[in-house]
N, C-alpha and C positions, 0 to 999 in steps of 0.2 A: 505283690512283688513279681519284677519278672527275670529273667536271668543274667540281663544287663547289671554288672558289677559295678554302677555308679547309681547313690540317687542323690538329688540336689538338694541344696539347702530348707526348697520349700515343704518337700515331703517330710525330709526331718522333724521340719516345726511344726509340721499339721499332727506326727504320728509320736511326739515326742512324750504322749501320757502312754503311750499303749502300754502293756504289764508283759509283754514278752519282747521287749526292745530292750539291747543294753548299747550304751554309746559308751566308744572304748575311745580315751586320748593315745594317739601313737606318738611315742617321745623316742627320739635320736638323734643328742645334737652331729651337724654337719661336721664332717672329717676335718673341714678347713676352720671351724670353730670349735674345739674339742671342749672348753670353758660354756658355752652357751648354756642359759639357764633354759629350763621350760616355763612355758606359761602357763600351765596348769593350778601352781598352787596361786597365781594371780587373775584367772579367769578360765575359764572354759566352760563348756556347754552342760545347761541343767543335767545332772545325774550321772555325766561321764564319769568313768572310771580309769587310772591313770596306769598305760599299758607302757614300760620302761624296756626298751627292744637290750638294751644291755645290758638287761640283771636277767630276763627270762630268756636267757639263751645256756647253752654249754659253757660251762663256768670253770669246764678242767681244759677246754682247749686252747691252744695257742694263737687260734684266729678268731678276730671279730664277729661275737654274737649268733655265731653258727646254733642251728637248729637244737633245741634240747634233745633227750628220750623221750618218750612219748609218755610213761609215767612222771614224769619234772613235769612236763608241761599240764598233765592234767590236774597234778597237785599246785600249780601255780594260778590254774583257772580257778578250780574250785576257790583259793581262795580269794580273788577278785569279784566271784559272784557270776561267775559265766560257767553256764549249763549246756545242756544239752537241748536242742532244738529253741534257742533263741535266735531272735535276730539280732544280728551284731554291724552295729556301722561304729568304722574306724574313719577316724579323722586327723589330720597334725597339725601343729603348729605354723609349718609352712604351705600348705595346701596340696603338692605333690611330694612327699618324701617318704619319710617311714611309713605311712600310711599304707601305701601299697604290701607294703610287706609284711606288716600284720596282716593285713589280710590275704597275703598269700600264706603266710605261716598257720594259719586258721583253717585254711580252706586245706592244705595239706595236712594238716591232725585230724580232718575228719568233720569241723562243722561246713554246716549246708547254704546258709542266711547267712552271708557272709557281704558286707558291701563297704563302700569306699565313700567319702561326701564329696562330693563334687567341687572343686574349691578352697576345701578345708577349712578351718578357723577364720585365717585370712578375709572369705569372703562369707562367712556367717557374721560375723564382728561388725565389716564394714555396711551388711546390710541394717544393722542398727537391731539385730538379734539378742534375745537377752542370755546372760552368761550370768555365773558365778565362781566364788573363790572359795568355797566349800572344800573339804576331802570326802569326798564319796565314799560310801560304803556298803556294799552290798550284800543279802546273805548270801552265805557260801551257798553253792549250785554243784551238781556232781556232770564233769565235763568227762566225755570217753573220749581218750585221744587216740586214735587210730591211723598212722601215719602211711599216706600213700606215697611209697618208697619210689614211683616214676613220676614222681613232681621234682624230685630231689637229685643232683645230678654231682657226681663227684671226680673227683681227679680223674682216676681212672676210666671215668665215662666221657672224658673230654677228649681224652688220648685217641680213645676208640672213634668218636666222631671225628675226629684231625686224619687219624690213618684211615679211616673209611667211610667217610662222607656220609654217615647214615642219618646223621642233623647237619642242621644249620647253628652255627652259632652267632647270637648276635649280645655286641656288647653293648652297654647303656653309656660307657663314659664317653667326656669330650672327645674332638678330632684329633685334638691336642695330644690327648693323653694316650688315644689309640694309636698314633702315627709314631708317639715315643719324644715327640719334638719339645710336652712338657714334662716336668718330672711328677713324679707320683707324689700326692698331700703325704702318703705314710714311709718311715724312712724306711729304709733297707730292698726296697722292692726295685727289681731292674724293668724300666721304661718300654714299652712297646705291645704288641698285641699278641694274641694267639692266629698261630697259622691256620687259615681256610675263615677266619673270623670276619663276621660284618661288623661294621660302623651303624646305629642308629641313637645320637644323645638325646636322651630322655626329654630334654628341653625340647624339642624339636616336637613333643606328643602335645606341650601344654600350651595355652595362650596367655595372652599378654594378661589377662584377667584373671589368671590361674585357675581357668578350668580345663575341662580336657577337652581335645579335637574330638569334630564328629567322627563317626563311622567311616563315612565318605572321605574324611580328610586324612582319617588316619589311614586308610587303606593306601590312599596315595602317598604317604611319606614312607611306607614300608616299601611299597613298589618302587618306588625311588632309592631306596637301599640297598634293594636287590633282595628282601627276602621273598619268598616262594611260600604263599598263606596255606599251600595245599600239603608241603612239609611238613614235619616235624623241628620245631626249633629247641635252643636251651638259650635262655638269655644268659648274660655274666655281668659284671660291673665292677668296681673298687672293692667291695666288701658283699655282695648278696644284696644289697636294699635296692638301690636303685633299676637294677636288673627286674626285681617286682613289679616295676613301674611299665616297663616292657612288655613284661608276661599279663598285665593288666589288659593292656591297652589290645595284644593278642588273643585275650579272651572274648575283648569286648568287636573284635572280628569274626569270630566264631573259630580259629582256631583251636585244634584239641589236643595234638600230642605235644605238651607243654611240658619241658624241665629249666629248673632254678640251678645255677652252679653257687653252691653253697659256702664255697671258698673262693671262689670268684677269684680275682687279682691278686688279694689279699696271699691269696695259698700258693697259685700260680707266678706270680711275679717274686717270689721268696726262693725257691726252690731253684739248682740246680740240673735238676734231671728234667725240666720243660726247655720248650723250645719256643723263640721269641722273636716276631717280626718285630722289626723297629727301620725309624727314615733312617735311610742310608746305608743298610744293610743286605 
């Protein structure tokens, strides 16, 4: 393996016996389909195990799916069968979505083998891959969760990069929804961005085939952005997932000082006491 946080469909299937590989399914239906079912108990990849982004998350807070304790989450691994020093490739039902965010949720509790399928379901499916409809189950494994607290970036750490430019922030949603021009899928949230905020929508990282841009390509759509790879950035997005999708893609530039805003919109666009660019104002 090498430190490139994607491997493709073919490595998967060539390494798909190994006895220290776990394939995790990442399931979150989309904001704009909150009914969607998974595909999971209809197909998915030999031995996967089904990782539900909204049941293992913080279950006393008021915001989507936010980050558990670090003890929840290790009592959640454990019992999925995920240990300590496995490899772990996450995959979704739509080829870039929750995916990314398991595995950035993983890689900030502390596992190391952390990767992403290049494509997702989508393009393992259509290569005429075999799948099953099985419920996986794995023994329990004892996972140390160990949560690096500067992956993780909060209210009050946003404020600070707004009043004092010490990041970059860049958000993952539409132009639409950055600009304020649409309205937000969840209700009660007021329209528009955060001030000193970039624009880069996540779509913009993937292709038409649903895999990811090159190195090369992605460098150029950031630079196009206007972010600064030599910075420190915190991506954001609607709710923390898609924002992952970001922090991905900035890994796989070799960027380092990387923060997640864990409340993202969700928290930001509810509140009062932030402050909010939008068209026209």
């Amino acid at each position: 393996m090498t430190d490139h946080p994607l491997v493709s469909t073919q490595w998967l299937a060539d390494h798909l016996s190994s006895p220290d590989l776990v394939v995790i399914n990442a399931w979150m239906p989309p904001v704009t389909h909150p009914d969607a079912p998974p595909v999971y108990p209809n197909a998915h990849v030999p031995g996967a195990i089904f990782f539900d982004v909204n049941e293992i998350c913080d279950t006393s807070s008021e915001l989507p799916h936010m980050l558990p304790a670090p003890h929840v989450f290790s009592s959640a691994m454990r019992k999925l069968g995920i240990g300590d020093g496995q490899t772990l490739v996450v995959y979704d039902d739509f080829g870039f979505y929750s995916a990314p965010r398991v595995w950035w949720t993983l890689r900030s509790m502390g596992a190391e083998r952390v990767y992403v399928l290049d494509g997702g379901f989508p393009k393992w499916r259509a290569e005429g891959r075999p799948f099953v409809d099985d419920d996986t189950r794995r023994v329990q494994s004892h996972f140390s969760a160990r949560l690096n607290n500067g992956a993780v970036a909060d209210l009050g750490d946003i404020k600070t990069a707004i009043a004092t430019g010490n990041r970059q922030i860049l958000d993952a949603r539409s132009a639409e929804r950055f600009s304020g021009e649409a309205p937000e899928p969840r209700a009660g949230l007021r329209k528009g961005h955060m001030p000193t905020a970039l624009n880069l929508p996540f779509t913009q990282l993937i292709r038409e085939n649903g895999t990811f841009l090159s190195r090369d390509e992605l460098k150029e759509v950031f630079e196009k952005a206007g972010v600064d790879l030599s910075r420190p950035v915190t991506t954001t997005c609607g709710s923390g997932v898609t924002a992952a999708i970001l922090t991905l893609a900035l890994t796989i530039l070799g960027a380092r000082d990387l923060a997640l805003y864990d409340g993202s919109w969700a928290e930001w666009g509810s509140r009062d006491d932030t402050d909010i660019v939008a068209a026209g104002t």
